[in-house]
BAVO-117143 format. One record per residue: x, y, z of N, C-alpha, C in turn. Coordinates in steps of 0.2 Angstrom, whole numbers, plus 2048, in hexadecimal, padded with zeros to 3 digits. Example, Ala and Ser with C-alpha at 12.3 -4.5 7.8 and 13.67 -1.06 7.14 Angstrom:
! BAVO-117143
8427E482783E7EA8278427F0827/8407F58238447FB824840800827/
This chain:
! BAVO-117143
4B13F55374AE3FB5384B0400533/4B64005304B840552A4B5401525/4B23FD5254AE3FA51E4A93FD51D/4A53FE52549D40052449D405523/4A540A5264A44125264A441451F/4A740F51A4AA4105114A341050D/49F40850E49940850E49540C50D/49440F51649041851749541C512/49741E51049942250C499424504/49841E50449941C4FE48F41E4FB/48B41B50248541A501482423500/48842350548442D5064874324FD/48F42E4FA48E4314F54874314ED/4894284F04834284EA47D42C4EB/47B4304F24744304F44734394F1/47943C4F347B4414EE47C4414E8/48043A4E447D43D4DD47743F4DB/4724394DF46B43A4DC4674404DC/4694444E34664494E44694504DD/46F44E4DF4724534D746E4514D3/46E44D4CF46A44B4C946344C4C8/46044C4CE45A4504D04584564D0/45D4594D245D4614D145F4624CC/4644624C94654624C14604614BB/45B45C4BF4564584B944F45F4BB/44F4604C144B4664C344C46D4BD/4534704BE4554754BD4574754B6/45A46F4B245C4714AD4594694A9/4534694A744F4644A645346149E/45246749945346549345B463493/45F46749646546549746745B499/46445B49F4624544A346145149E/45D45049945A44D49445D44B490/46145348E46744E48646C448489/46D44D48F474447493472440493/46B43F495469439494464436490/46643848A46143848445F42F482/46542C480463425481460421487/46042448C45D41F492455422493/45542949144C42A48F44A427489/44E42748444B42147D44A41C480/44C41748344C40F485446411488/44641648D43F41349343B41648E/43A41B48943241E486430416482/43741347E43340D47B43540847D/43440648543240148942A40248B/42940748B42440B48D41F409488/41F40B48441B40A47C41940347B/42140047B41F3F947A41A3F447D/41B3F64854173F348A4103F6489/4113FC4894073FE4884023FA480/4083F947C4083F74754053EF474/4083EB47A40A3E547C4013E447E/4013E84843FB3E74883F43E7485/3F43EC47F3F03EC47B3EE3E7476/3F43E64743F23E146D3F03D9471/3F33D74783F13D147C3EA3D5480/3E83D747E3DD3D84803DC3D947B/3DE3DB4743DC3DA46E3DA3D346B/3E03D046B3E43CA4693E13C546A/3E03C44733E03BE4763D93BE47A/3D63C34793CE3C547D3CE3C2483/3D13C34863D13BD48D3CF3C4493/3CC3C04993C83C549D3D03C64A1/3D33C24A53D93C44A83DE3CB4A4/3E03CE4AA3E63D24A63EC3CF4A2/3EF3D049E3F33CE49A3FB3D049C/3FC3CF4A34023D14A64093CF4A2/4093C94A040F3C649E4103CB496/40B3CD49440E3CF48D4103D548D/4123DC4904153E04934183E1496/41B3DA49B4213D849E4253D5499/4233D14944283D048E42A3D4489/4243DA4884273DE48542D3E5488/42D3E448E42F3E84934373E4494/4393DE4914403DC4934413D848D/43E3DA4884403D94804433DF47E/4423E74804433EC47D44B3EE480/44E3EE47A4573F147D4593F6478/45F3F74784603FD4744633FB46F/4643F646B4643F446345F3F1462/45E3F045A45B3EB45945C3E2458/4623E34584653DB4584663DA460/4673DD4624643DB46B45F3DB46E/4593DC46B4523DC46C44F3D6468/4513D546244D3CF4614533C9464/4593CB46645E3C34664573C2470/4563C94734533C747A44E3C5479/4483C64744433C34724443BC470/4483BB46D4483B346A44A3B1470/44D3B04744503AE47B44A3AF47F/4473B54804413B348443B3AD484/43A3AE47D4323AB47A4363A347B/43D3A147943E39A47743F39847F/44139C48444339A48B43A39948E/43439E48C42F39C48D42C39548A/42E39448442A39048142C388483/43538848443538248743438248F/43138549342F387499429381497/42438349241D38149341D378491/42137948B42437048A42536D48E/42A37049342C36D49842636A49C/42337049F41C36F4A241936A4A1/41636A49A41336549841535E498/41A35D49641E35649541D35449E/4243584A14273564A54203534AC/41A3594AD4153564B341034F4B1/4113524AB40D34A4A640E3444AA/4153444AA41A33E4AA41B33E4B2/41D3424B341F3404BC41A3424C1/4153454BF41134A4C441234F4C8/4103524CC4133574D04153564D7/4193574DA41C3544DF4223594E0/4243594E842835F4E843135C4E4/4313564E54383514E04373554D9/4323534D54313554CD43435C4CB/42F3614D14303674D143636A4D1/43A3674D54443694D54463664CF/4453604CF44735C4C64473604C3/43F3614C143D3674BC44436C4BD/44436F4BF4463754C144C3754C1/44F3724C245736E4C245836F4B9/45236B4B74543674AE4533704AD/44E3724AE44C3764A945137C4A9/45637D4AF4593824B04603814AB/4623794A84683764A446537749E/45D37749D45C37849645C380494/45B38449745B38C49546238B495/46838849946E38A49547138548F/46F37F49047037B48946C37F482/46938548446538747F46938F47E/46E39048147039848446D39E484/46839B4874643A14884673A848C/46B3A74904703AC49546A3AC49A/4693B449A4663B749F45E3B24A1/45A3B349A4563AE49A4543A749B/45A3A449E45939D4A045339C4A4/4533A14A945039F4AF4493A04AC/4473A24A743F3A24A443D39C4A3/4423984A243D38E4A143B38C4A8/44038D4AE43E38B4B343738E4B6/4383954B443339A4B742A3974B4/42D3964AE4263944AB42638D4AD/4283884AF4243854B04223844B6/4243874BC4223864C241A38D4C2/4193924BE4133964BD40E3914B8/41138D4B240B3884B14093844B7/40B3824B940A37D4BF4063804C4/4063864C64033884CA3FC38C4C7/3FC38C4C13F538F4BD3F338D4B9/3F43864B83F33824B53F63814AD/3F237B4AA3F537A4A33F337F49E/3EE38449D3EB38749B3EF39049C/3F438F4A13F63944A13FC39449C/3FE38F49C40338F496404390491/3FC38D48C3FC3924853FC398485/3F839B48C3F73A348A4003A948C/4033A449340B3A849340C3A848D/40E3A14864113A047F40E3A847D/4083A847B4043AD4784043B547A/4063B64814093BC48540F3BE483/4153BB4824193B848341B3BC47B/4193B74754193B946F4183C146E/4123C347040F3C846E4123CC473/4163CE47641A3D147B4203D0477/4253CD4744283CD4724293D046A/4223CE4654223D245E4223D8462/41E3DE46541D3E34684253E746A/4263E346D42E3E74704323E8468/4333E34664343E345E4333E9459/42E3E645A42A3EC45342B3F4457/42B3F445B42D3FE45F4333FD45E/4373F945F4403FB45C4423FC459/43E3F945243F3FA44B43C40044A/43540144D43140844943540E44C/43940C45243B414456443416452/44441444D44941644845141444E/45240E45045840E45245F40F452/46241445746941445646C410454/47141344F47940D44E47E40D454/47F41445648441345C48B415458/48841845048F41944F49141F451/48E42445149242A45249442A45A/49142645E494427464499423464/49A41C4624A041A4624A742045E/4A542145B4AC4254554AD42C45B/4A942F45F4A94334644AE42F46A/4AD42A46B4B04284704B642546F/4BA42046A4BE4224664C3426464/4C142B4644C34334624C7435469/4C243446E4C44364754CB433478/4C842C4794CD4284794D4428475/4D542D46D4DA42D46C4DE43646E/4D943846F4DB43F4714DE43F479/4DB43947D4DD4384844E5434481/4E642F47C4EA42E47B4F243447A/4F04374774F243C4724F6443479/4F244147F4F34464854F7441489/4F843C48A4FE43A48B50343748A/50443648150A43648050C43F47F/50844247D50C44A48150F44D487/50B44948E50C448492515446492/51544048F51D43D49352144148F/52044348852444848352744D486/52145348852345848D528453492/52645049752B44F49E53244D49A/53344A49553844849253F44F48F/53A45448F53E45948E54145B494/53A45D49B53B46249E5404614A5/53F4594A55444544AB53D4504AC/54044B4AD53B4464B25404414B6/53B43E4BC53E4394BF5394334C1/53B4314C65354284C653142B4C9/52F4314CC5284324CE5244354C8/5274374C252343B4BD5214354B8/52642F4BA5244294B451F4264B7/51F4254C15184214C25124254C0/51242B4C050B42E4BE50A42F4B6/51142C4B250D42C4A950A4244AA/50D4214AD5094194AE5034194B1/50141E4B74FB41E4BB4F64224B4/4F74264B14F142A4AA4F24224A6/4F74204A24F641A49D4F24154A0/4F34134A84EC40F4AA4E64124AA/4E64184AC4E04194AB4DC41B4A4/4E141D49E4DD41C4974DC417495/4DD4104984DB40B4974D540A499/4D040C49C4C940D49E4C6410498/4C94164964C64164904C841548B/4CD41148A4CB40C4834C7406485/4C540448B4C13FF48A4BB40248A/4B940A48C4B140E4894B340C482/4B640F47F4B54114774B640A474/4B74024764B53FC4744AF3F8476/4AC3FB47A4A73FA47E4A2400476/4A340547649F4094704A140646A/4A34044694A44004634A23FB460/4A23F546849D3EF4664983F2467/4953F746C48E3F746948C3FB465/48F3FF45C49040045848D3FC456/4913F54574933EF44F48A3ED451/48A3EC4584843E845947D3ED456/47E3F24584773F94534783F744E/47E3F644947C3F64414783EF43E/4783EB4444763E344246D3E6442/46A3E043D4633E243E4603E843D/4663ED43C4613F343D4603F8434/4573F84354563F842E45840242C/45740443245A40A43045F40E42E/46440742E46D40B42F46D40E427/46840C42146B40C419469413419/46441441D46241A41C46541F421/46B42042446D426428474428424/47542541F47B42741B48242341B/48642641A48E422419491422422/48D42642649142442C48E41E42E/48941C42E48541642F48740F42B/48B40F42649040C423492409427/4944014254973FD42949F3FE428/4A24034254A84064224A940A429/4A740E42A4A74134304A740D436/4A54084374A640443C4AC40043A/4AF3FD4374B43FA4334BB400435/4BB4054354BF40A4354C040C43E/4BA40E4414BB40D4484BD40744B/4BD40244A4BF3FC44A4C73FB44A/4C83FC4444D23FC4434D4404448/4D040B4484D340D44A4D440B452/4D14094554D040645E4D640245D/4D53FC4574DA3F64594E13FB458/4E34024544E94034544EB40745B/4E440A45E4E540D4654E840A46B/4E540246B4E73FE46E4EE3FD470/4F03FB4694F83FA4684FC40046A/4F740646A4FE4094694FD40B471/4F94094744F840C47C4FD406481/4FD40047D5013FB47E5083FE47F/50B401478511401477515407479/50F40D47C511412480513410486/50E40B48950F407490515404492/51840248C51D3FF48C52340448A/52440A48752941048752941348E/52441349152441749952841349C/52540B49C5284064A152E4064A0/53240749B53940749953E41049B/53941449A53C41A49E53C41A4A6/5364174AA5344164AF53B4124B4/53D40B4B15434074B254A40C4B2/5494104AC54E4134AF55141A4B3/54B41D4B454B4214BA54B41E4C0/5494184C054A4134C75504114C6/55540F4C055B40A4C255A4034C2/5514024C05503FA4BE5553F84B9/5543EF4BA5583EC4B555D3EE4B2/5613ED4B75683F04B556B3F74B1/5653FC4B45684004B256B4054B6/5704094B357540C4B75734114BC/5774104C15754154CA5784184CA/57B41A4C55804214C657B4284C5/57842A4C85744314C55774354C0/57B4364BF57F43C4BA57E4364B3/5804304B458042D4AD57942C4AC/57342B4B256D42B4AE56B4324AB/56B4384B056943E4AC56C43D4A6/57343E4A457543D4A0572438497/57143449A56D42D496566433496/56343249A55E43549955B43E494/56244149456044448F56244348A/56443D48656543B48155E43847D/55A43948155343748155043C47C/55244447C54F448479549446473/54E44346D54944446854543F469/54743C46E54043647053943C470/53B44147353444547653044646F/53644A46C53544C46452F446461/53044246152F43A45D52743A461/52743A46852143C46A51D440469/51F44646C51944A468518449460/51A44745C51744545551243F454/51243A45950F43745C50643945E/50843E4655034424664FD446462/50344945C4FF44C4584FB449453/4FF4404524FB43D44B4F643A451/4F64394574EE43745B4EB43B45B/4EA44345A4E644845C4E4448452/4E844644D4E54444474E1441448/4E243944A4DE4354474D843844D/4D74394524D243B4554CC43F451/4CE44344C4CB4484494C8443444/4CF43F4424CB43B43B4C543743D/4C44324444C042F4484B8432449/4B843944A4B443B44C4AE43D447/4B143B4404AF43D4384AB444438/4AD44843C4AA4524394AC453432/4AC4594314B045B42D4B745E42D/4B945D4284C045F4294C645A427/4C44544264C644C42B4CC44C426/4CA45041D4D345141A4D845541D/4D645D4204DA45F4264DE45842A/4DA45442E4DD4504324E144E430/4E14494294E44444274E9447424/4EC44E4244EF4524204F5453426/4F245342C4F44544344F944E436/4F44464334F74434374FE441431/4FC44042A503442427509445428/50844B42A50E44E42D51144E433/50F44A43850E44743F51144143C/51143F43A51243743751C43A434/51C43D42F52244142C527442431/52444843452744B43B52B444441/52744144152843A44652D436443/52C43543C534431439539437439/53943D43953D43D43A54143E441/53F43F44653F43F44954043A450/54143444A54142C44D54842B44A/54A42E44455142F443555433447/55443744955843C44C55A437453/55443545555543345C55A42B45B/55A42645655E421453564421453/56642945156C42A44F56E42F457/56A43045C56D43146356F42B468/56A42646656A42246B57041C46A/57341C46457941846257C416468/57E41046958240F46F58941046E/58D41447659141647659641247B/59D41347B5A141047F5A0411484/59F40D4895A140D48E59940E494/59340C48E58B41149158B407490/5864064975843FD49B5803FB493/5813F549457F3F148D5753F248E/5753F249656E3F04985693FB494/56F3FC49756C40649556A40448E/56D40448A56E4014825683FF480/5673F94835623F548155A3FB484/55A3FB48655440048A553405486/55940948655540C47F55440C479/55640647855440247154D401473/54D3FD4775443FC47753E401479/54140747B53E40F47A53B410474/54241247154241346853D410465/53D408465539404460533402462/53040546852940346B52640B467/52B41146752741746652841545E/52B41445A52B41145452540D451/523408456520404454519409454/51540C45A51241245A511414453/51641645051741B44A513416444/51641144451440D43F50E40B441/50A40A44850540A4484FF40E445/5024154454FC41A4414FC41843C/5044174395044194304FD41742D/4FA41C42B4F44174254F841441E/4FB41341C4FF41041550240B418/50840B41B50A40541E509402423/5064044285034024305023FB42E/4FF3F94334FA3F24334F23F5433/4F13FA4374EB3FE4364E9403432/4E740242A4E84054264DD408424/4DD4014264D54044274D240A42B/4D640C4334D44134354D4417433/4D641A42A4D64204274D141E421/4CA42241F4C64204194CC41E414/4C941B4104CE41840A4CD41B405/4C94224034C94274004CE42C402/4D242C4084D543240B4DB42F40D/4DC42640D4E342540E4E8425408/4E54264034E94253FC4EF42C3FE/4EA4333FE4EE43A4014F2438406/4F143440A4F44324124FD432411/
């Protein structure tokens, strides 16, 4: 019963977004519009395509029947790159094409009989994926049970529908000047370091102000959730790499269309990654000892204590903070991006020093648990490794920063 009532509720929220975005779409039209700018692009040249399509099969093929199939193909060729539009295209027309072989060969041979029919269907369904067609597998079986039922003469003209349905989605993707996807990837990127950048400032501040195991589950509960958006801004990213494939207008929209600027986004994510890793891991270490995990000391007075030894750790973060709120800006490529880069150097300086300060607190003393020791050794050198993460000169990620601007770096 509490499933149904979640169901109902869930059914009643969605039913409310729609009418929001209704009134919205009423009231603030142009608004609604930019929000949704790419999904009005797809459907005006879905739209194109398909009337595009229609036409040129009564041009083309003069046949008295409507030419249904050819703005149906052009209507699920068209996607938002163009290397995704012709890879669906070629998967369509090849999934039709051996649909009508198969027709051909296979009733020749066995006849029609409800046996053949499953055969068929059975084979043809191993050969769309011997062929990998993915989604379009199910087009060989489709077509050959539609030849079969309208005869052998339906087959050349599906090919022919088929074809010209697919050049048509084609040629509008290319004429409608296709996105690269770069500027919204390098936006999303951006985001995701600036959300980055907000929780290690997060545990910084608690690090000065007092924290205990309730303040460390909730820097763990945000770190899991900024990992939803490093999978957006990887998700923006590969559809970035896949815009610039095929696409004849990236030469012409300048150096951010540049495979450079993708190349750069790239290592900066792979360094966000790591370093969202290695925060996750400085929490988990601070979190253990606010609980008294793995052997660490029950005494309250010796944890507070241990624990504000921790100080320049915070120091070390916030410098952290600051070179993500850099590279953010570097990502976003506006102007300015020297300023950034001028930013994240000093944030970078500040953070060594800052990593010494705290190396020379956290020295192990007489009589403090082997296990406290080692903890904060692994504190230390997870936020350490962070540091080397940015560096553009020595990092592993040196690509994140243009190679005009990391020499200054």
């Amino acid at each position: 019963m509490e499933a149904v009532r979640e169901r109902w509720r869930k059914g009643r929220a969605r039913v409310g977004e729609a009418a929001d975005g209704l009134v919205e779409a009423v009231r603030h039209p142009r608004r609604w519009c930019r929000a949704r700018g790419e999904g009005i692009a797809q459907a005006v040249k879905a739209a194109v395509a398909c009337g595009l399509a229609w036409q040129a099969a009564i041009v083309l093929l003069g046949r008295g029947e409507w030419p249904v199939v050819a703005p149906l193909a052009a209507l699920l060729t068209v996607q938002f790159t163009v290397y995704r539009t012709v890879r669906q295209g070629l998967k369509q027309f090849a999934g039709v094409l051996a649909g009508v072989s198969a027709a051909a060969g296979f009733f020749q041979l066995a006849g029609t009989t409800a046996v053949t029919i499953g055969v068929a269907v059975g084979v043809c369904l191993g050969l769309g994926r011997l062929l990998r067609l993915g989604s379009q597998a199910g087009e060989v079986p489709t077509t050959v049970l539609l030849v079969l039922s309208s005869g052998s003469g339906y087959g050349v003209s599906r090919v022919w529908d088929t074809l010209i349905g697919v050049g048509c989605g084609v040629a509008v993707t290319l004429a409608a000047a296709p996105p690269t996807h770069l500027t919204r990837a390098g936006g999303r990127v951006a985001a995701a370091m600036e959300g980055m950048a907000g929780a290690t400032r997060e545990v910084s501040e608690g690090l000065r102000e007092g924290w205990d195991h309730r303040t460390t589950r909730a820097w763990l509960t945000r770190l899991d959730a900024l990992g939803g958006l490093l999978a957006q801004a990887r998700r923006s990213v590969d559809e970035a790499d896949e815009g610039m494939r095929l696409n004849p207008w990236r030469l012409r929209r300048g150096r951010r269309a540049h495979p450079e600027g993708l190349e750069r986004l790239g290592e900066a994510l792979r360094c966000l990654e790591h370093s969202h890793s290695q925060l996750h891991s400085v929490v988990r270490g601070l979190d253990d000892l606010a609980h008294g995990a793995r052997g660490m000391p029950e005494d309250e007075e010796l944890r507070t204590r241990m624990c504000e030894r921790l100080q320049p750790v915070a120091e070390l973060l916030e410098s952290l903070a600051r070179g993500f709120e850099a590279q953010a800006g570097i990502q976003r490529g506006v102007r300015g991006v020297d300023a950034h880069v001028e930013a994240l150097d000093e944030a970078l300086r500040s953070g060594q020093e800052a990593h010494r300060a705290a190396a020379r607190e956290l020295e192990p003393r007489e009589g403090e648990p082997l296990a406290l020791w080692a903890l904060q050794g692994s504190v230390l050198d997870e936020a350490e490794q962070i540091l080397h993460e940015l560096d553009p000169r020595h990092g592993p990620h040196p690509g994140a920063v243009p190679p005009s601007l990391r020499r200054a770096a």
